[in-house]
C-alpha positions, 0 to 999 in steps of 0.5 A: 662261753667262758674264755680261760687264759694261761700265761705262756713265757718265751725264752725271750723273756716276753710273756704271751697270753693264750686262751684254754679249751673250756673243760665244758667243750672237752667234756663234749668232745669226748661224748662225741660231740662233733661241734666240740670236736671242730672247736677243739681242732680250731683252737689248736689250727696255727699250731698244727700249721707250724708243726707242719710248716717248713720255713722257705726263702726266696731269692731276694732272702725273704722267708715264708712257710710251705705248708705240708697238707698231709702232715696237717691232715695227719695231724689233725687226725692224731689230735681228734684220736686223742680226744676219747683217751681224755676219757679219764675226766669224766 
């Protein structure tokens, strides 16, 4: 599977490269294809956990993420929704 790349700019000026879903993948998406469907949610899987992160601290000043299972969930399941709405590609 051919890997398209698009370049990202932060508002820090650095530049992050990330990767693209092949239209071949949501094409297949949109046909139903479940395997495509579980590529396409993986590819968007550290987004979704940051969306539904809350960033935390501990005593001594450290900070980690708590992640929200039912917002993963629910977003997980917006984005699998949206799928067949990409219908107009065909």
């Amino acid at each position: 599977m051919k890997k398209y790349r698009r370049t990202h700019h932060h508002k820090n000026g650095k530049r992050k490269i990330r990767s693209l879903v092949p239209f071949k993948t949501i094409e297949a998406a949109i046909d139903g294809d479940e395997t495509a469907i579980r590529d396409i949610v993986e590819h968007y899987g550290s987004y979704i956990l940051r969306l539904a992160g809350k960033e935390s601290y501990t005593s001594d000043g450290k900070s980690f993420l708590i992640i929200d299972k039912v917002k993963t969930d629910i977003l997980k399941i917006a984005l699998i929704e949206s799928i067949p709405k990409f219908n107009s590609l065909h």
